[in-house]
N, C-alpha and C positions, 0 to 999 in steps of 0.2 A: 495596550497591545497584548495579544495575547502570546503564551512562552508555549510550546511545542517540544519535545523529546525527539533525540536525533539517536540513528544508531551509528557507531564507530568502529570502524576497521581494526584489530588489532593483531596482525600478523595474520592466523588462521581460525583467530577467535573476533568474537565480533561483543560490546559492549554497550549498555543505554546510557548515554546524556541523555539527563529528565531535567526540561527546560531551557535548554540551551540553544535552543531556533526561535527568532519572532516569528510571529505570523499577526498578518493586518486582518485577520477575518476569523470567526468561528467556524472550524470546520463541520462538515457535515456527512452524510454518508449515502451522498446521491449518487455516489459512482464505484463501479465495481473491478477487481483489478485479480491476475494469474501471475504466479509465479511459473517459471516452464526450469526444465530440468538446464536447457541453456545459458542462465542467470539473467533472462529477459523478464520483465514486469511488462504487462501488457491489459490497457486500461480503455472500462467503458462508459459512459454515461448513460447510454441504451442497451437496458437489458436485456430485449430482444438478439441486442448484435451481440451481445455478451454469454447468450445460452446458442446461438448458432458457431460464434468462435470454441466457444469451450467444448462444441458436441462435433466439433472437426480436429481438434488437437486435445483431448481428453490424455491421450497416453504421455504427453508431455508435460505435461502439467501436475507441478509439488505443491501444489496453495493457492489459494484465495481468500478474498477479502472483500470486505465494503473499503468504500474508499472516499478523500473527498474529493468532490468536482471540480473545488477552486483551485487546489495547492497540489493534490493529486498522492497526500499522504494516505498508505492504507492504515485499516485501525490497527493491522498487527505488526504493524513501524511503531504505533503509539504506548509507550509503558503504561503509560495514565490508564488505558484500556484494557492493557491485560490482566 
């Protein structure tokens, strides 16, 4: 089983667990995901609907990322990544 990094709340700071999620699968980066100034994460597998989303709410939007398709972690959830 593979171990996954989690991030953690801590009051108005936020901290990496490295290792601390199972995951039953190798993630992959078949899907694409926005952060919005709302605190919404908003995720696509089709990156056609993913460049018409982003080119209608551009102005709300603080981030993005590849993501995986199965679990729905983005890579820059992942510390191993950064």
């Amino acid at each position: 089983m593979k171990q996954g990094c989690k991030i953690i709340d801590l009051g108005e700071s936020k901290a990496i667990k490295c290792g601390g999620e199972p995951a039953d699968h190798e993630c992959n980066e078949d899907a694409i995901c926005f952060d919005t100034k709302d605190g919404e994460r908003v995720q696509f597998k089709d990156p056609e609907q993913a460049d018409k989303w982003y080119n209608e709410n551009h102005k709300k939007v603080i981030g993005g990322s590849v993501a995986c398709s199965i679990c729905g972690r983005a890579a820059v959830d992942n510390a191993m990544w950064l």
